[in-house]
C-alpha positions as CSV (number, residue, x, y, z in Angstrom):
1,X,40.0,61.2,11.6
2,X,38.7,59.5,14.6
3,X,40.4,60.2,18.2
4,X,41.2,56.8,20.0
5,X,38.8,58.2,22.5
6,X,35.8,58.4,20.1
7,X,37.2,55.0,18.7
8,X,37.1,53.6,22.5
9,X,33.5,54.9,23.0
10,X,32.3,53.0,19.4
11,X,34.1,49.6,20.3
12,X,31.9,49.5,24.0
13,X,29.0,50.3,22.7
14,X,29.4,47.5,19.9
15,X,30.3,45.0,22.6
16,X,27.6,45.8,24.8
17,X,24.9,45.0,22.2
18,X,26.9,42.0,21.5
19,X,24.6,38.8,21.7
20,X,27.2,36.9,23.8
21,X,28.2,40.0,25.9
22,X,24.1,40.4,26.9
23,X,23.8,37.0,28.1
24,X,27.2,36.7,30.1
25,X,25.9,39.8,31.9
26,X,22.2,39.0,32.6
27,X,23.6,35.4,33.8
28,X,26.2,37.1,35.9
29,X,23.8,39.0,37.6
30,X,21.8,36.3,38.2
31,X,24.2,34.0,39.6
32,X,26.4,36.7,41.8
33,X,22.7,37.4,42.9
34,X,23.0,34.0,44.8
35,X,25.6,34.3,48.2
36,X,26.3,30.6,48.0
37,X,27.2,30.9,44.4
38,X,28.8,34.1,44.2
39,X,31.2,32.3,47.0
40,X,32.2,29.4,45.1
41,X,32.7,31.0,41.9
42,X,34.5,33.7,43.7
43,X,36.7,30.6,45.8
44,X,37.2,28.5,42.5
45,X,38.4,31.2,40.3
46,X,41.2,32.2,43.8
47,X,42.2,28.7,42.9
48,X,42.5,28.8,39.0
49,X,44.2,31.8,39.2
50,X,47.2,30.3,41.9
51,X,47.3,27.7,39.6
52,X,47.9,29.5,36.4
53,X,50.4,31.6,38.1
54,X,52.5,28.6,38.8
55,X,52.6,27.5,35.4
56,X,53.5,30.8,34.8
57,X,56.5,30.5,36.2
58,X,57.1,27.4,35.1
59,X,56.1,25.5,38.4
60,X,54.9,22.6,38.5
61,X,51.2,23.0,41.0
62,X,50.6,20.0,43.4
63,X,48.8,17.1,42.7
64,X,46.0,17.4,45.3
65,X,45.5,21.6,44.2
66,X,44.6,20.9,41.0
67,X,42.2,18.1,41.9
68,X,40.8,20.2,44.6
69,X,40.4,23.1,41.9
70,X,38.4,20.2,39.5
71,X,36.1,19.2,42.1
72,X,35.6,22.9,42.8
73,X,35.0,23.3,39.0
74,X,32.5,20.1,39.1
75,X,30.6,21.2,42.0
76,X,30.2,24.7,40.0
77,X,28.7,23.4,36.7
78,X,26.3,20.6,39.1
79,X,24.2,24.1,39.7
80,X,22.7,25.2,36.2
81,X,22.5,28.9,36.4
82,X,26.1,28.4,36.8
83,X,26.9,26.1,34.1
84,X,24.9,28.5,31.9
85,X,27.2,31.4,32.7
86,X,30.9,29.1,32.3
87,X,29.3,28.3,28.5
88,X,28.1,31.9,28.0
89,X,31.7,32.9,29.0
90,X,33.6,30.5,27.1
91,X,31.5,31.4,24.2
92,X,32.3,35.1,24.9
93,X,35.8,34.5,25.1
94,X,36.1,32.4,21.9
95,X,34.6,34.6,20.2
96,X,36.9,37.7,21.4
97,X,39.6,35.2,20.3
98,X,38.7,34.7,16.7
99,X,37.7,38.3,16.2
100,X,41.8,39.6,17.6
């Protein structure tokens, strides 16, 4: 039998050859390669993470937050490196999803 450790050390290597996994990491490093980027990822996921906090704990975010965390999101996905790495991320996180 298998120690969890060994089992561990099997599951990351399978992920790191995953298709999906390759590309949200070469992207990544592409994108966090960028200072300008790399700031307003970094600055827009601050944001989504307050916000998801709050509802959380059941609390209502303001109005103006969440439309100041949209336009964040918009401005993100207007650069296309970027874009490419929120759909390579959502991809990799539906497909962790399906697969639990």
């Amino acid at each position: 039998m298998k120690s969890p450790y060994d089992l561990a050390n099997e599951l990351a290597e399978l992920i790191a050859q995953e298709e999906n996994y390759i590309k949200v990491k070469e992207l990544s490093e592409k994108v966090m390669g960028n200072k300008e980027h790399m700031q307003m990822i970094t600055e827009f996921r601050e944001r989504q993470f307050q916000l998801q906090e709050l509802q959380m704990q059941q609390i209502q975010p303001a109005q103006e937050d969440i439309e100041a965390t949209a336009e964040l999101y918009t401005n993100l996905i207007a650069h296309e490196e970027i874009k490419e790495l929120v759909i390579a991320e959502e991809s990799l996180r539906v497909m962790y999803e399906r697969k639990a």
